[in-house]
C-alpha positions in Angstrom: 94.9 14.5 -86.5 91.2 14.3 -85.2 91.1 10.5 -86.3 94.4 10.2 -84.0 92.0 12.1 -80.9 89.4 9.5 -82.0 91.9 6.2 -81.3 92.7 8.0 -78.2 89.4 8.3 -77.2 88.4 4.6 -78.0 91.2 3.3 -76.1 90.7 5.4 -73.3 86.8 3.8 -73.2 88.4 0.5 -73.2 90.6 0.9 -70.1 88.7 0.0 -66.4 89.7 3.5 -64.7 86.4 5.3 -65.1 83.7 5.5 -62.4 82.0 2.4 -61.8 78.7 3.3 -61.3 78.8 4.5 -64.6 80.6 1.9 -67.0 77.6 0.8 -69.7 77.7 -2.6 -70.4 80.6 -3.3 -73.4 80.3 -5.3 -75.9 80.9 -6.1 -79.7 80.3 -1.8 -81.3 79.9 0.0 -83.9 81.8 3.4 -83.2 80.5 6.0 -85.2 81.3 10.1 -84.8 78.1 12.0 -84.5 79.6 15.6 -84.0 82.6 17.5 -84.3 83.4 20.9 -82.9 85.3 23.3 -80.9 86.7 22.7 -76.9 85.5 25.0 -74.2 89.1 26.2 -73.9 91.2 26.3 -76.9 94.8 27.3 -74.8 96.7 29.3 -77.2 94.9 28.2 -80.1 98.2 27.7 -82.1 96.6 24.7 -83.2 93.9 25.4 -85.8 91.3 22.8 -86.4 88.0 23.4 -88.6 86.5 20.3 -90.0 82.5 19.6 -90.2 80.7 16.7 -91.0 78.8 16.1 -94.1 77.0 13.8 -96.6 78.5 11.9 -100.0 76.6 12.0 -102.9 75.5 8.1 -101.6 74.4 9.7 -98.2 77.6 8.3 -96.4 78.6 10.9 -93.3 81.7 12.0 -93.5 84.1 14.4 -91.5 86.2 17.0 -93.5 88.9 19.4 -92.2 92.4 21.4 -92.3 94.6 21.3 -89.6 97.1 23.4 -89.3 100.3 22.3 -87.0 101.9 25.0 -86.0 105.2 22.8 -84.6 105.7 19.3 -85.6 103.8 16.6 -84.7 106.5 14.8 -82.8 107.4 13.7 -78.4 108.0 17.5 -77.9 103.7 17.4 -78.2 101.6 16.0 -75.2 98.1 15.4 -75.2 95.0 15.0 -72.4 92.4 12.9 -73.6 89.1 13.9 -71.5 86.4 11.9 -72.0 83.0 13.0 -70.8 80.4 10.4 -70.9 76.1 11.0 -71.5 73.9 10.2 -69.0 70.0 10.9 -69.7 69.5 11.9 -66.2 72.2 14.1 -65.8 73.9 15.5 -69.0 77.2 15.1 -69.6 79.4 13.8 -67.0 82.6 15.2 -67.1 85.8 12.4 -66.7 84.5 9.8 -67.4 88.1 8.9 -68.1 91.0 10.8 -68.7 94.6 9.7 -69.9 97.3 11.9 -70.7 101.1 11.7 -72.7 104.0 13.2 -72.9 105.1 12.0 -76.6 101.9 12.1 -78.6 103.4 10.8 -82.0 105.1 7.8 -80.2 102.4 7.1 -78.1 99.7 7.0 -81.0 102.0 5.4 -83.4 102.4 2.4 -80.8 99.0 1.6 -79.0 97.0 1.9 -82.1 99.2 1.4 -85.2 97.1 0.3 -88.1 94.9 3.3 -87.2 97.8 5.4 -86.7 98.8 4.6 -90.2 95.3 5.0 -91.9 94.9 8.3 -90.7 98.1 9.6 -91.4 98.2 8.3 -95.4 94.8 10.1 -95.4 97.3 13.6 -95.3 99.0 12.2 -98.4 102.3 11.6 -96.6 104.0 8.5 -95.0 103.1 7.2 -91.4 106.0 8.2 -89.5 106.8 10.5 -86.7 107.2 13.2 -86.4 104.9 14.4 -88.9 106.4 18.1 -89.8 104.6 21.1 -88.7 102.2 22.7 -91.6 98.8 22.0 -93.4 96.5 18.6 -93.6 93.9 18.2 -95.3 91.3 15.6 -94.2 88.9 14.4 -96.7 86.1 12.0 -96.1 87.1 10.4 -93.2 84.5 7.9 -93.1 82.4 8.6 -89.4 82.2 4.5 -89.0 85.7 4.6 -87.1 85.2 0.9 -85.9 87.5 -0.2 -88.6 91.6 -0.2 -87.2 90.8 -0.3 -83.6 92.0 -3.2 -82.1 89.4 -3.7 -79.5 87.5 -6.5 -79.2 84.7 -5.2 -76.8 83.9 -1.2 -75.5 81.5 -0.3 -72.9 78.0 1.0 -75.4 77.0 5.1 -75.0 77.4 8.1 -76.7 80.6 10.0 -75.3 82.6 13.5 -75.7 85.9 13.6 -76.6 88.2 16.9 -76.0 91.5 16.3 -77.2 94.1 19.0 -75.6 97.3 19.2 -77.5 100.7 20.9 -75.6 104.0 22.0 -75.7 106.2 22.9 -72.8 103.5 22.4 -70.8 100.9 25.2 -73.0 97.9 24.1 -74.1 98.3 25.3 -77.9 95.1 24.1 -78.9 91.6 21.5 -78.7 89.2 19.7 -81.0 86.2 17.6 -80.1 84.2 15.5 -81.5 81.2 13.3 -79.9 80.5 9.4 -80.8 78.4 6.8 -80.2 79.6 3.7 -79.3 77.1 1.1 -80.6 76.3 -2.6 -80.0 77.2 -4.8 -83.8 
């Protein structure tokens, strides 16, 4: 699920919403995760993430993890992406965009499919929705996650993704991870 918060978040760096004093110059990236961790707020914390990063026997970084869905993974879940973005002056800047849904599967599923797919095999079960309720597994999930985005340019800088997962309008859970966007 953490690769599906990381499509989210590229996408949402993509759109042209987010303050313009603060848009880096995009072009052709490398987007690579360089943390992953807990939210500030965790809601109910239903949803149980743990995953770490760490390093292959050929020094490849890679992220690791169980999630455990505690309803199904289907348009009954919403999601806030909320993407804060570093400055060197000032920290991190909180909103530096923000998108939301109301039908998380769906929504993923569509906008960024061949991700969507990816990521979901990666569980050892078909690419579908909705994905039932239970235990995944991630195992190294490579932290290069240029590959299955399908944007040609995004704006370079290192950025903070919380992903806030709902249901009937709870927050049952959050995981965050930070990348760095990259010029090729």
């Amino acid at each position: 699920m953490q690769a599906i918060a990381l499509q989210l978040l590229c996408a949402a760096l993509l759109l042209p919403h987010a303050r313009p004093f603060s848009i880096p110059k995009p072009g052709t990236y490398k987007a690579i995760i360089t943390s992953v961790g807990k939210c500030d707020a965790e809601g109910t914390g239903e949803l149980k993430v743990d995953w770490r990063m760490t390093h292959t026997e050929d020094s490849a970084v890679v992220v690791n993890g169980v999630y455990n869905w505690p309803y199904d993974l289907d348009d009954q879940l919403g999601a806030v992406i909320d993407i804060a973005q570093w400055s060197d002056n000032s920290g991190w800047l909180p909103h530096f965009y923000k998108v939301s849904t109301n039908n998380y599967c769906a929504e993923l599923k569509k906008k960024l499919p061949s991700y969507f797919k990816r990521f979901i095999q990666s569980f050892g079960v078909k690419p579908h929705c909705p994905l039932p309720k239970g235990r995944y597994e991630l195992k190294n999930w490579s932290s290069d996650i240029t590959d299955g985005l399908p944007f040609p340019m995004l704006p370079f800088g290192k950025y903070m993704v919380d992903s806030l997962i709902f249901r009937q309008k709870k927050q049952i859970g959050c995981f965050r991870f930070e990348c760095e966007i990259q010029q090729k």
